[in-house]
N, C-alpha and C positions, 0 to 999 in steps of 0.2 A: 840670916836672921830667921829665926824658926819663930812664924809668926802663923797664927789663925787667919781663918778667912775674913774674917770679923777685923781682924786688927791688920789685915793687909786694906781692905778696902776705909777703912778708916784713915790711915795713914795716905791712902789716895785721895780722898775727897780731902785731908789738911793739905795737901801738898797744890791740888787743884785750883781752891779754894786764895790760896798764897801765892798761886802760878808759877809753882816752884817744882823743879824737877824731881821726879819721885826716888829717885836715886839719893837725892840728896833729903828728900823729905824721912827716909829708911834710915840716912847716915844719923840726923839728928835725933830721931827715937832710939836709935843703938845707942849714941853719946847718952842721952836722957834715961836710959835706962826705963824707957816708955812710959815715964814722965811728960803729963800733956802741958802741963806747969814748967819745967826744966825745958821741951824743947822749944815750946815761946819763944822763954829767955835767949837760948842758942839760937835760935831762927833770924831775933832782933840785932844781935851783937854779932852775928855772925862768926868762924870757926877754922880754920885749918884743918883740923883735923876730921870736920864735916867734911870736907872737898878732899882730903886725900881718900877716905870711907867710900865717897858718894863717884869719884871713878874709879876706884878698886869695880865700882859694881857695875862697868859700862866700858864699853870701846867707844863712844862719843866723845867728840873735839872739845862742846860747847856744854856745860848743863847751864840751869836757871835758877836762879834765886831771888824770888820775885821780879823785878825790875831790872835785876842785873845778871848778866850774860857770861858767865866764867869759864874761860877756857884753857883746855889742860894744860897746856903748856905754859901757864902762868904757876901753876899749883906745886 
């Protein structure tokens, strides 16, 4: 993601903010096309192809998505 510092730490504090792993907070602004509208939606309804994105970007077992605990080898 060729993102600013501006829209990296933005993307931190949405991710923070949802307690949701920043890995996966990147995968949904790529899907969204950095639409803060579109990745809402995606964030709510949740994504597939968010979670294949968001461990492409990590060697971690576990990310988080808000509440829920997703690990890779479910994905």
């Amino acid at each position: 993601m060729n993102s600013t510092k501006k829209e990296i730490h933005d993307i931190r504090s949405w991710a923070n903010i949802r307690e949701t792993s920043i890995e996966i907070a990147e995968a949904i602004f790529e899907l969204a096309n950095n639409d803060e509208k579109l990745a809402e939606q995606i964030w709510e309804e949740g994504s597939d192809e968010v979670l294949q994105r968001a461990f492409a970007k990590t060697k971690a077992d576990k990310l988080f998505w808000g509440e829920q605990t997703i690990e890779r080898k479910n994905v």
